[in-house]
C-alpha positions in Angstrom: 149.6 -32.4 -36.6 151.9 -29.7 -36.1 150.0 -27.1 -37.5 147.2 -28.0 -35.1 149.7 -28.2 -32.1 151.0 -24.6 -33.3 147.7 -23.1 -33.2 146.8 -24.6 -30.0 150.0 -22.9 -28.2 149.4 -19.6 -30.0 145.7 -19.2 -29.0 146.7 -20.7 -25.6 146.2 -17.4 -23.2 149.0 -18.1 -20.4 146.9 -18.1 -17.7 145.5 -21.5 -19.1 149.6 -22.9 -19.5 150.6 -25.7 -18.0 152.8 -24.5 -15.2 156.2 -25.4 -16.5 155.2 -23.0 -19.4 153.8 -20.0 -17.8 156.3 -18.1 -18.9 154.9 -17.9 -22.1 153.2 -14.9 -23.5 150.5 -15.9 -25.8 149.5 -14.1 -29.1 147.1 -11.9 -29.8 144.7 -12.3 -32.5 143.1 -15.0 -34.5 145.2 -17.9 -35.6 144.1 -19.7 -38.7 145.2 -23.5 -40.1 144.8 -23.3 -43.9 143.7 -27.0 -44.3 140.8 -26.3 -42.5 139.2 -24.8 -45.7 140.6 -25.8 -49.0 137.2 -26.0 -51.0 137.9 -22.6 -51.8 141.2 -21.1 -52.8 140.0 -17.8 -54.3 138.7 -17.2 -50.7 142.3 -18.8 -48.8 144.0 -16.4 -51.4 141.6 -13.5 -50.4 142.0 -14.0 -46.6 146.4 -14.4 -47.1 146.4 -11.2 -49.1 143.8 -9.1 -46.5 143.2 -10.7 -43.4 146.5 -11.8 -42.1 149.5 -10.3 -40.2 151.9 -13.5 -40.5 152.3 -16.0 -42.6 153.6 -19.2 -40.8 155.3 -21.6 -43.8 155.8 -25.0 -41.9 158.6 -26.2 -44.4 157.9 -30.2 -44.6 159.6 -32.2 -47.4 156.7 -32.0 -49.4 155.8 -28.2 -49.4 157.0 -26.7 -52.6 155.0 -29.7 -54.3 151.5 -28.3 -52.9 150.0 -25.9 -55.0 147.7 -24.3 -53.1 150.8 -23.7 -50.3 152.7 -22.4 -53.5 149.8 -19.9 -53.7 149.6 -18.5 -50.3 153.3 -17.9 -50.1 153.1 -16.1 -53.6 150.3 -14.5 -52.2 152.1 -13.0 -49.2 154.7 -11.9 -50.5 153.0 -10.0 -53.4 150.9 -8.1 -50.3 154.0 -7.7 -48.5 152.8 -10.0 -45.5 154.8 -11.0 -43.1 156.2 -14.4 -43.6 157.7 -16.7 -41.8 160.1 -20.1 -42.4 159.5 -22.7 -40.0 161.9 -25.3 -41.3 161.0 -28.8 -40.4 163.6 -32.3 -40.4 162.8 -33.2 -43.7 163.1 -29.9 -45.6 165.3 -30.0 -48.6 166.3 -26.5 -50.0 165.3 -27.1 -53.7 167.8 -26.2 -56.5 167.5 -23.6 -58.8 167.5 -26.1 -61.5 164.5 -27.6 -59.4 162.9 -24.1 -59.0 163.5 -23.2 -62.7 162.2 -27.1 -64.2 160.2 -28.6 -61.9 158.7 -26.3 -60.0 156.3 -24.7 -63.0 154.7 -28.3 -63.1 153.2 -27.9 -59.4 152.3 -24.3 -60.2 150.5 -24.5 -63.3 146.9 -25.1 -61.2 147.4 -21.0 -59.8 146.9 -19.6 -63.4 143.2 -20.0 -62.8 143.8 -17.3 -59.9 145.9 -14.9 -61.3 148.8 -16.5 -60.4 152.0 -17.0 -62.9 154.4 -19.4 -62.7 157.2 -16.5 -62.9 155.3 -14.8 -59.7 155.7 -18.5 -57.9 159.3 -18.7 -58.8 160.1 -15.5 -57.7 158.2 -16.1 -54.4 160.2 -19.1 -53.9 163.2 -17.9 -53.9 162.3 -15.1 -51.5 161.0 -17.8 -49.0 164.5 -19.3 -49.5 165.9 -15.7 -47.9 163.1 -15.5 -45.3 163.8 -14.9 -41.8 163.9 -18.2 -40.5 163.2 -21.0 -37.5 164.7 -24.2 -37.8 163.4 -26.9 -35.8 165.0 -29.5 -34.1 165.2 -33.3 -34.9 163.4 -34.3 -31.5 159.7 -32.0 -30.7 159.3 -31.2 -27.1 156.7 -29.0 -26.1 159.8 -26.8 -24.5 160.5 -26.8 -28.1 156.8 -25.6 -28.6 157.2 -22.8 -26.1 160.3 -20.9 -28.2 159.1 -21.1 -31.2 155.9 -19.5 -30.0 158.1 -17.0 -28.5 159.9 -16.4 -31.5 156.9 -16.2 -33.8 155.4 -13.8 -30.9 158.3 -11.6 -31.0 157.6 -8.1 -32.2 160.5 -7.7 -34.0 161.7 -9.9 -37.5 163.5 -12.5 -35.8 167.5 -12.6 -36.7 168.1 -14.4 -40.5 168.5 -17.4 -38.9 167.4 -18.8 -35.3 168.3 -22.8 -34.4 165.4 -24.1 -31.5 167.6 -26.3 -28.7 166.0 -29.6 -28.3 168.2 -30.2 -25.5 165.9 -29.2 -22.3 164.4 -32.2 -22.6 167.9 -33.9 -22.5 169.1 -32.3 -19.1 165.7 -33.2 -17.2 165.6 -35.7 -14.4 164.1 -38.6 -15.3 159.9 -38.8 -14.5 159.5 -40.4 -10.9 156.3 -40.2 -9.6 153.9 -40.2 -12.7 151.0 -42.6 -13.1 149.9 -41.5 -16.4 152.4 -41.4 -19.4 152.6 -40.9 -22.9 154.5 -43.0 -25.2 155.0 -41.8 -28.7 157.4 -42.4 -31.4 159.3 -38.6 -31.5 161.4 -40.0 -34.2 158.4 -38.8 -36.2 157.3 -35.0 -36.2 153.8 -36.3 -36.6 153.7 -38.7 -33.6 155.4 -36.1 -31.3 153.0 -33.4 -32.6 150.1 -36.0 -31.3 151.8 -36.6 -27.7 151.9 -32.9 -27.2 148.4 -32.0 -28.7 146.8 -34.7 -26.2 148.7 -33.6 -22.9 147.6 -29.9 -23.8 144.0 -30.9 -24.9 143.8 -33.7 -21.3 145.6 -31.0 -19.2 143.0 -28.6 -20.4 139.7 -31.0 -19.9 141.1 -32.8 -16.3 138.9 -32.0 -13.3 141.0 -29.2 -11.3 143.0 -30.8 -8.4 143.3 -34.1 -10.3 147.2 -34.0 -11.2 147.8 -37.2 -11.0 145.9 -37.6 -14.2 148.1 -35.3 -16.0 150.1 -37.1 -18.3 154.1 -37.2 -18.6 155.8 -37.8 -22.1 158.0 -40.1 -22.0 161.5 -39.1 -23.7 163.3 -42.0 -25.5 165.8 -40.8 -23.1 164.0 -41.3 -19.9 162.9 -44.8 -18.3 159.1 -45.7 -17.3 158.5 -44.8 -13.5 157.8 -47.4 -11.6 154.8 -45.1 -10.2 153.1 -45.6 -13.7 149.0 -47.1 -13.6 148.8 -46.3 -17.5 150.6 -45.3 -20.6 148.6 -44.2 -23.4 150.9 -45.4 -26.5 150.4 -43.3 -29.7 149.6 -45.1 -32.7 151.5 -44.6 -35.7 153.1 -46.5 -38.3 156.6 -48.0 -37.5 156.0 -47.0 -34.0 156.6 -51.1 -32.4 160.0 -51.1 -34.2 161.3 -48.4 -32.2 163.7 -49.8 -29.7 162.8 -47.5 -26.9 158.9 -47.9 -27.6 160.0 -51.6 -27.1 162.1 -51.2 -23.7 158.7 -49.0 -22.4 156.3 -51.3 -23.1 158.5 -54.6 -21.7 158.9 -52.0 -18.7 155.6 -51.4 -18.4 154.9 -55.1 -18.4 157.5 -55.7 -15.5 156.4 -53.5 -12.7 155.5 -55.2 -9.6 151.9 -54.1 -10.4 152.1 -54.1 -14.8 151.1 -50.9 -16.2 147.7 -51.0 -18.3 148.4 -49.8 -22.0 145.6 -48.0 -23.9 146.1 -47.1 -27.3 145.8 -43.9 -28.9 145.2 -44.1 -33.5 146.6 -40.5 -33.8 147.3 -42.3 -37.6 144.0 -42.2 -40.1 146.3 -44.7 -41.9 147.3 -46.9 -38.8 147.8 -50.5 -39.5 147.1 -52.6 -36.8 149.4 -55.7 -35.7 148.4 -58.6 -38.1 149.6 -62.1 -38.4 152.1 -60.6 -41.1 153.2 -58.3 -39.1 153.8 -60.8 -36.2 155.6 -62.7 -38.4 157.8 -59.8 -39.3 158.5 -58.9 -35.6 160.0 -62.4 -34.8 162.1 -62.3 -37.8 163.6 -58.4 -36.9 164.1 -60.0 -33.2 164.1 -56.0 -31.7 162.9 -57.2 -28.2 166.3 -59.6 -28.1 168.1 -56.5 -29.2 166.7 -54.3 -26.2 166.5 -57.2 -24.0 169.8 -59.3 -24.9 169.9 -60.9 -21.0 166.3 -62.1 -21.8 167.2 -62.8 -25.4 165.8 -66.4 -25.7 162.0 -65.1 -24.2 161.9 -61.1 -25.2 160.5 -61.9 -28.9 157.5 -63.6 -27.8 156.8 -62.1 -24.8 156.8 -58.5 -27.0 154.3 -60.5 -29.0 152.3 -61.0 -25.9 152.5 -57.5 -24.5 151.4 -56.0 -28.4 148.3 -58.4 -28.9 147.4 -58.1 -25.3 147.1 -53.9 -26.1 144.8 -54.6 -28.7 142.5 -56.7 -26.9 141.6 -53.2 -25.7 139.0 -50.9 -27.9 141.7 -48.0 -29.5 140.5 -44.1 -28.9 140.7 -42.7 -32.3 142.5 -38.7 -32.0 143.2 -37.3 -35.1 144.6 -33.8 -35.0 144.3 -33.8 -38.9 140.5 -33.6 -38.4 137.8 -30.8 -37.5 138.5 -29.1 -33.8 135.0 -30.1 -33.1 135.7 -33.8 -34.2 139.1 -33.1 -32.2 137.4 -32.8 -29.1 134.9 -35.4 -29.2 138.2 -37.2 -29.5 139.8 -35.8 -26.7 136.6 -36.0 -24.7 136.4 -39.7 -24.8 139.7 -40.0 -24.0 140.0 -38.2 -20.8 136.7 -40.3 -19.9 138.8 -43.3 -20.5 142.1 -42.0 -18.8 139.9 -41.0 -15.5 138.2 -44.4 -15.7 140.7 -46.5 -15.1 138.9 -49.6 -17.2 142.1 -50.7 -19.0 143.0 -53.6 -18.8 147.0 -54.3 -17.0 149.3 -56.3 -19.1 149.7 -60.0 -18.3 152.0 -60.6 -15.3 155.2 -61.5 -15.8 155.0 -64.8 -14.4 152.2 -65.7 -16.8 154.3 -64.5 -19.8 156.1 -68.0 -20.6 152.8 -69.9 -21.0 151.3 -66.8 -22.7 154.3 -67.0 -25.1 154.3 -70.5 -25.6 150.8 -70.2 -26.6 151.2 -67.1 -28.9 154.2 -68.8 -30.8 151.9 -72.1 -30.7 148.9 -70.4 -32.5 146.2 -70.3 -29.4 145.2 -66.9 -29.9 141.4 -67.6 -29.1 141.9 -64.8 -26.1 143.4 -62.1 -28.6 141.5 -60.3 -31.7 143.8 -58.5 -33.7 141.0 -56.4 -35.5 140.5 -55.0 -33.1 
């Protein structure tokens, strides 16, 4: 996901930018997201070594253990490319024990290519001393907007730059919004997917429709009271974040509740199930965010998640084709403009609602979905 944001902000001509970002001066060129074409590695290999200026090494926990990422960054820096080091939460700077025993076992595939295991080694250990970027714990599309700027930059960047994630931080809270997105940005992944679907909606909206522009919601902030619709982004583990929790009871609570559509930015998304219900009462995190309302949060949580489901999920997967993308992102602008969703249950319906989820009755509620 945030190799597809990154592309989108780097082929995002500033004239197009959101106004907040208009500051931001584009690159020029074509900019190319390797997992769109693994059937072929002798080609990726071919286009590394000939057809690119800059080689962008998103540095995830899991890098060094992909082969075929093993053999573009051997690639580059046999050819002298420009590369690089975005380095992500997760990253952990291997050993050289690790890059002298375990790294030949995820290396061995490249022989087929021309590619050694001493040439991956000694590739490694230059990525090691790239110039790098180091991302921030929390993604904010301010965020976004430096690192483009830094990758933009004519120059090599310094050895080491640090992004601030505190922008965010020092905003005043969202006051007049009607549309907001609420993601878990806990998770790189999820955060990725709340700023690819403001930039893709922002792009799509008719012109003069602002309203329909979508906030995202920091844990930090509280939900306006303004809000008509958050769009929650669907990822595992995301209903046992206690400010996804405090949001959606909010949301619930306005004189007029908020509708909730939900967004699978997850192929692997589970949907709520009785097990997971189950689960949910036992962890008691609505109490914990709602201690005042301690002895009726848990179920009336219950109520607001099964209620959101009730509701057919738009499917966006960033993962996916750009085509498939925005089909995706087509359908759910139609949806957004539309209006359809359905509110949450009032809060004065919630104790009968919980009674009745606690009880069993859960004729109107269809957790497949």
């Amino acid at each position: 996901n945030l190799a597809r944001l990154l592309k989108m902000q780097l082929q995002e001509p500033p004239a197009s930018l959101h106004r907040s970002f208009s500051d931001l001066q584009g690159c020029n060129g074509k900019v190319f997201v390797d997992s769109d074409d693994l059937q072929d590695l002798s080609t990726l290999f071919g286009t590394v070594q000939g057809q690119v200026e800059t080689l962008l090494v998103l540095c995830s926990r899991e890098l060094l253990t992909r082969y075929w990422c093993l053999g573009e960054i051997t690639t580059a820096f046999s050819n002298k490319v420009r590369v690089l080091s975005i380095i992500l939460p997760d990253f952990c700077t291997p050993s050289d024990s690790w890059i002298e025993d375990e790294l030949p076992t995820h290396s061995i595939a490249l022989a087929g290519h021309g590619i050694g295991v001493a040439m991956v080694k000694d590739a490694v250990k230059q990525l090691l001393n790239a110039p790098l970027v180091q991302m921030p714990a929390k993604l904010t599309l301010q965020v976004m907007c430096n690192l483009t700027s830094t990758i933009c930059a004519e120059q090599h960047p310094p050895k080491s730059i640090v992004l601030d994630d505190q922008t965010a931080e020092k905003q005043a809270p969202p006051t007049e919004y009607e549309d907001v997105i609420l993601a878990d940005e806990t998770c790189i992944e999820a955060a990725s997917a709340a700023c690819i679907i403001k930039k893709a909606l922002t792009a799509v909206m008719p012109p003069g429709r602002v309203e329909l522009i979508p906030h995202i919601l920091s844990f930090s902030q509280t939900l306006p009271a303004t809000t008509r619709q958050v769009l929650l982004v669907c990822t595992n583990g995301v209903f046992r974040k206690k400010p996804v929790v405090a949001a959606l009871l909010d949301a619930q609570r306005l004189p007029s509740p908020s509708a909730v559509l939900p967004v699978v930015a997850e192929p692997a998304f589970r949907f709520p199930t009785e097990a997971f219900f189950q689960e949910l009462r036992k962890e008691g995190i609505a109490a914990q965010v709602r201690p005042e309302d301690a002895d009726v949060a848990n179920q009336c949580f219950e109520v607001v998640v099964r209620a959101i489901f009730t509701e057919i999920a738009v499917e966006v997967n960033p993962q996916g084709s750009e085509i498939v993308l925005g089909t995706q992102i087509s359908l759910l602008a139609k949806r957004v403009q539309d209006r359809q969703t359905r509110r949450l249950p009032e809060q004065l319906a919630f104790s009968s609602l919980a009674a009745n989820a606690i009880s069993g009755d859960e004729d109107n509620f269809d957790e497949d979905n």
